[in-house]
N, C-alpha and C positions, 0 to 999 in steps of 0.2 A: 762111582756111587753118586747118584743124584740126593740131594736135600728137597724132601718136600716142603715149598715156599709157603704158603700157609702155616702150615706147621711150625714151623722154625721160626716164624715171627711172632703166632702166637705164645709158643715157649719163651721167647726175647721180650715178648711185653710181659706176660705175665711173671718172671723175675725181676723187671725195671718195676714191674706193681710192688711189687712185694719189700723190694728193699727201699724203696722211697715209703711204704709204709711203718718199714721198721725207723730208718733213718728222722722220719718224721714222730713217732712215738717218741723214741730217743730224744727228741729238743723239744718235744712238749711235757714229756715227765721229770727231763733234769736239764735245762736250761743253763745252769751255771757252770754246770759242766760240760756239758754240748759245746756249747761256743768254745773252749779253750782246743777240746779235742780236734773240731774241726777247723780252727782256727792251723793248727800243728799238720794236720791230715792233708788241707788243701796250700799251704805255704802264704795264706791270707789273712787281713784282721779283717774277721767279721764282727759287724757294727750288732749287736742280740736287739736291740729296738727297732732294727728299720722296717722287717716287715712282722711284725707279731702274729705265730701262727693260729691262725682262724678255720672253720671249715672251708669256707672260700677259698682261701691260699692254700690249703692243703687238697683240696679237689682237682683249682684248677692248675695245680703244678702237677699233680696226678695224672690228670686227662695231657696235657701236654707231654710229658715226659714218655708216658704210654704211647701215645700216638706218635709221637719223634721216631722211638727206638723198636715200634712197629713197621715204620716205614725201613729203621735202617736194618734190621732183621730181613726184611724181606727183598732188599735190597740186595746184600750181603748174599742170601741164599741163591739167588738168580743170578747174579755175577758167580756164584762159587761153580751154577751148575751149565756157563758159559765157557768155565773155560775147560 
């Protein structure tokens, strides 16, 4: 079975869209609770002031984050249809 590489990336980004969208509502509708959970979630103490989320920080972690797990989606699928 081959992975169509397009495809599979696009599916890989458009779920990395989708839960940095959620995970970003989540710290901008309840912040006080945000930080503890992911404080627990990721084994770190995260500082809630250092970067205050704005549209800009949330876009361009957006674009970044989409594009990373674009490339590793597609990546991934070409290597899977390697070997």
């Amino acid at each position: 079975m081959q992975l169509h590489i397009p495809a599979f990336a696009n599916a890989t980004a458009s779920v990395t869209a989708l839960l940095f969208s959620l995970c970003s509502l989540v710290l901008a509708a309840f912040p006080d609770r945000a930080y503890p959970f992911f404080n627990f979630l990721f084994h770190v103490h995260l500082a809630p002031s250092v970067y205050p989320l704005s549209w800009g920080v949330y876009l361009s972690g957006l674009a970044a984050w989409v594009v990373a797990l674009w490339l590793a989606g597609a990546g991934f699928a070409w290597l899977y249809n390697r070997l």
